[in-house]
SETORNU-207247 format. One line per 8 residues: number of its first residue (from 1); their letters; for each residue y, x, z of C-alpha. Coordinates in nm, 3 decimals. Example, Ala and Ser with C-alpha at 12.3 -4.5 7.8 and 13.67 -1.06 7.14 Angstrom:
BEGIN
1	AS	-0.450/1.230/0.780  -0.106/1.367/0.714
# end
This chain:
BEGIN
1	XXXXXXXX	-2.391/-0.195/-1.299  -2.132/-0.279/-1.582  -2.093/-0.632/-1.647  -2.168/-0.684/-2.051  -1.822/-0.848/-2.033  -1.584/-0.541/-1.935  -1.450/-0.349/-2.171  -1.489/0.020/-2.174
9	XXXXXXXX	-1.293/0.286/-2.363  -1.504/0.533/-2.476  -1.285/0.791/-2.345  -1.333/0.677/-2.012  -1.522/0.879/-1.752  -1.732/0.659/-1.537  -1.999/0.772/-1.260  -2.298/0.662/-1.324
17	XXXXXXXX	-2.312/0.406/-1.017  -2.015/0.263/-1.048  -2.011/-0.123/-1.063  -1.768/-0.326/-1.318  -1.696/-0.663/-1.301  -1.687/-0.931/-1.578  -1.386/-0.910/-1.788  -1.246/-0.580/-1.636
25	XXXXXXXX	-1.046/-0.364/-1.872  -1.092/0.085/-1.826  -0.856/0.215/-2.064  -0.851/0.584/-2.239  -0.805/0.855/-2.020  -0.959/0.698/-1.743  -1.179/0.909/-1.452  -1.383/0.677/-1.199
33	XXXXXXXX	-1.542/0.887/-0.934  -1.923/0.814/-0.768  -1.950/0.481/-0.560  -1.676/0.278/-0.654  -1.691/-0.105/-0.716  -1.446/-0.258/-0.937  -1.474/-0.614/-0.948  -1.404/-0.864/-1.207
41	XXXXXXXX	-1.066/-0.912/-1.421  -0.949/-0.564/-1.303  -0.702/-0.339/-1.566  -0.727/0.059/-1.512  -0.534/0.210/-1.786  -0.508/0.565/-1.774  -0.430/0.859/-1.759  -0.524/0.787/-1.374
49	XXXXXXXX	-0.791/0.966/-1.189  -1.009/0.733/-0.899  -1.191/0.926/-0.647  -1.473/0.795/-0.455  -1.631/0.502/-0.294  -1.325/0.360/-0.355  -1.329/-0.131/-0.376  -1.072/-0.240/-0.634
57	XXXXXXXX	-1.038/-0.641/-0.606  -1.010/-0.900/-0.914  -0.657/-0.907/-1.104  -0.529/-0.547/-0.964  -0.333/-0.365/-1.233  -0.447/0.017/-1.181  -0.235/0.312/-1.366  -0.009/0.114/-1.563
65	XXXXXXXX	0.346/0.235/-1.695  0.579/0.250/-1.447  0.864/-0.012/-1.450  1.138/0.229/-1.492  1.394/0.196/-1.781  1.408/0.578/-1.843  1.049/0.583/-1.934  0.952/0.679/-2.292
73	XXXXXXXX	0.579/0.627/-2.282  0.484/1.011/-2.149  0.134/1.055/-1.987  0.205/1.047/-1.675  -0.100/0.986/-1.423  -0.204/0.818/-1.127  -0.474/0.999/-0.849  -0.636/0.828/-0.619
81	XXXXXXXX	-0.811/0.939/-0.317  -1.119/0.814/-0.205  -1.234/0.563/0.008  -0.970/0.291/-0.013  -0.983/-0.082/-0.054  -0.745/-0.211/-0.282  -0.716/-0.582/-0.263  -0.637/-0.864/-0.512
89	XXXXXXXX	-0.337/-0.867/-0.728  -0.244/-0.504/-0.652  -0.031/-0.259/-0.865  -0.006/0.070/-0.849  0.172/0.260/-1.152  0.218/0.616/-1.299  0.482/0.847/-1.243  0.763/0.998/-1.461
97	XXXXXXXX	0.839/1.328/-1.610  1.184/1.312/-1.435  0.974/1.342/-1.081  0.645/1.537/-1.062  0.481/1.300/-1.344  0.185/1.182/-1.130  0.206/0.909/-0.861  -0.037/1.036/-0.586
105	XXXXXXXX	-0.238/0.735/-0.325  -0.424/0.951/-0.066  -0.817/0.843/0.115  -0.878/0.625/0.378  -0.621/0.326/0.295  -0.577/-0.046/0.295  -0.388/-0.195/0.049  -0.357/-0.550/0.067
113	XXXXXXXX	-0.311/-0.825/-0.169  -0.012/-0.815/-0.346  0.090/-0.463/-0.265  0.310/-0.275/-0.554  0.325/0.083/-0.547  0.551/0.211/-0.769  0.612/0.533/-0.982  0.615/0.901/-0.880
121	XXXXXXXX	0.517/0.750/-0.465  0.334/0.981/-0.237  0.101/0.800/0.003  -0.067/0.986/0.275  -0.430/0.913/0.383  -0.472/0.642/0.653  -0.216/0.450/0.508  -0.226/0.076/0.541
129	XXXXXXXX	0.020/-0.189/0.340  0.023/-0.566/0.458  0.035/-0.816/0.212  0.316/-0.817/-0.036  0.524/-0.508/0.064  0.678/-0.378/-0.206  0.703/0.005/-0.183  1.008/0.108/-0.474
137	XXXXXXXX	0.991/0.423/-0.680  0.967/0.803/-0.524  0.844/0.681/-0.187  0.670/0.900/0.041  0.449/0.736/0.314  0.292/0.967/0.559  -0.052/0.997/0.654  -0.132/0.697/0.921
145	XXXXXXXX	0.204/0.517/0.812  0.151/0.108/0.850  0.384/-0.120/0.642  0.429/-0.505/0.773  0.318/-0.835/0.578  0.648/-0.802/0.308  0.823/-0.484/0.404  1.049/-0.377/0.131
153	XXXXXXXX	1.151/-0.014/0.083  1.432/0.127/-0.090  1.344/0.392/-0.359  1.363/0.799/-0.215  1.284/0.692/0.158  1.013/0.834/0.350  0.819/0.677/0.597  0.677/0.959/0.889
161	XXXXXXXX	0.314/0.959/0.986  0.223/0.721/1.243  0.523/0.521/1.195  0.482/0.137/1.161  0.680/-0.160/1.039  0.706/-0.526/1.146  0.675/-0.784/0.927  0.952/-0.860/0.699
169	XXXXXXXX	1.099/-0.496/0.715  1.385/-0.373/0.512  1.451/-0.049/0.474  1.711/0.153/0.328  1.710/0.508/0.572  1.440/0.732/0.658  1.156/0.611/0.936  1.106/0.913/1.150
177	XXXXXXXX	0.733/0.986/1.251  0.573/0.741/1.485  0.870/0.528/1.514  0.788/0.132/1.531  1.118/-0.033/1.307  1.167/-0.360/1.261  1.447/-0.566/1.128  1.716/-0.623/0.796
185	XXXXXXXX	1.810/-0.320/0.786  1.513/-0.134/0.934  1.641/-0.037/1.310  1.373/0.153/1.556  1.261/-0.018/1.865  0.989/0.194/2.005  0.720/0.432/1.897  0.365/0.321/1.801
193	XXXXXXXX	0.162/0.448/2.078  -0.084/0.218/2.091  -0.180/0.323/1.715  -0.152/0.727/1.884  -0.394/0.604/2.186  -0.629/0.512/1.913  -0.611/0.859/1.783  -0.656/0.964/2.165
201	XXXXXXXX	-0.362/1.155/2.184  -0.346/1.256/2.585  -0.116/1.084/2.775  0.064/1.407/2.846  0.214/1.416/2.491  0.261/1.015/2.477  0.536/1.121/2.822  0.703/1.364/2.590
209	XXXXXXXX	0.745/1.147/2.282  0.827/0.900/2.533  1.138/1.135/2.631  1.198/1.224/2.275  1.262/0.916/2.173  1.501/0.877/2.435  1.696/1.174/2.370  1.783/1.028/1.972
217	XXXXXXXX	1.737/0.684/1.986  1.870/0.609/2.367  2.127/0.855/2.514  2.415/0.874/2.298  2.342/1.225/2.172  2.392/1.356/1.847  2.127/1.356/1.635  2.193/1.773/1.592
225	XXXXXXXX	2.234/1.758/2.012  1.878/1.591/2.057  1.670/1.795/1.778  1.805/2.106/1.980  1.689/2.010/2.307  1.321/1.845/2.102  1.289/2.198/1.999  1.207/2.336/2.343
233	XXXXXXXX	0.877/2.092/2.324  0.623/2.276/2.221  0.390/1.945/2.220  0.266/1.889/1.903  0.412/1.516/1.853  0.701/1.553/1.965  0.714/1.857/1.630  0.593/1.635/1.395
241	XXXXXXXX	0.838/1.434/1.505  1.137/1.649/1.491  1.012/1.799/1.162  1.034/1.448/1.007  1.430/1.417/1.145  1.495/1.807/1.018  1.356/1.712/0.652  1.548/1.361/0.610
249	XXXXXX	1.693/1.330/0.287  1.859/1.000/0.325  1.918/0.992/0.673  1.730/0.807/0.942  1.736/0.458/1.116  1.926/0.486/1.415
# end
């Protein structure tokens, strides 16, 4: 199952069915769950935990050192969910000591070729990142987020669950949950309910997101105005929702 090839710290821990391919490099530190194919010319260094089932293309660069100039060379870690597929030419890196030290990648997500994912991120499960998007430093993406072929986001933002970007996406503010954004500088445009018809959300709630989106995106209110009135709607989007406005840190695309 391991090509004669790789190379294999013996400080690695490997399941015993995982696959390797030729010229693949597991560093020290190193903890590949059950199921997982790595293919060829693939660099895990660690520490960085994998979970399960999880397909690593050829020439991804797994758990290296962040590129961050206050980083001294602390081990810092990397987790992995499971059941991802992590395409060719990927990077995902460890955190810092000056965040929570570990970068965290949920289950469930597609990363595409070219995807970086950068220090001390949090990605939710579901997640799926088009083809060279560049997510910066201390990004959270929430469970079900979708980033565009090339989005580029700014260090600190958060991107709400459900939320989805269009190709070529810059962005600088806060993407509320569900929200579709589009545009140099992000700006919202809709919400992605065909993506929470999927999820068969009833139509019901769809009506009030529907009207929440109109109350902070299309009416002229204050953003303070329109999360007072949201707060009335007990539907459970329409929550998530307003909990990703109360809990912006940077602000949100408006």
């Amino acid at each position: 199952m391991i090509h004669p090839t790789a190379l294999i710290d013996p400080g690695a821990h490997i399941a015993p069915d995982v696959t390797i391919g030729a010229f693949s490099i597991i560093g020290a530190n190193v903890t590949i769950g059950a199921g997982c194919e790595i293919g060829p010319h693939v660099v895990i260094k660690g520490p960085t935990v994998i979970g399960e089932r999880n397909r690593i293309f050829q020439f991804a660069s797994i758990g290296e050192e962040c590129q961050d100039k206050k980083y001294r060379g602390e081990p810092t870690e990397l987790h992995i969910g499971d059941d991802n597929v992590i395409r060719e030419c990927v990077t995902m890196q460890r955190g810092t000591v000056q965040d929570e030290g570990v970068t965290r990648v949920g289950s469930r997500g597609l990363y595409m070729a070219y995807v970086h994912v950068a220090h001390d991120c949090r990605i939710g499960d579901d997640v799926i990142i088009a083809n060279a998007s560049q997510v910066a430093g201390h990004v959270w993406l929430d469970d079900h987020a979708i980033l565009g072929g090339g989005t580029l986001v700014h260090q600190f933002c958060r991107v709400g669950t459900g939320a989805i970007t269009g190709a070529g996406t810059v962005i600088f503010k806060d993407i509320p949950a569900y929200i579709m954004a589009q545009g140099n500088p992000a700006k919202p445009y809709s919400m992605n309910f065909e993506g929470l018809k999927r999820r068969q959300v009833p139509e019901s709630n769809l009506k009030a997101l529907k009207n929440a989106y109109r109350l902070v995106f299309r009416q002229g209110k204050t953003l303070q105005t329109a999360m007072a009135e949201l707060a009335q709607d007990p539907t459970p989007q329409v929550q998530t929702f307003l909990a990703s406005l109360a809990t912006s840190t940077r602000g949100i695309i408006r």
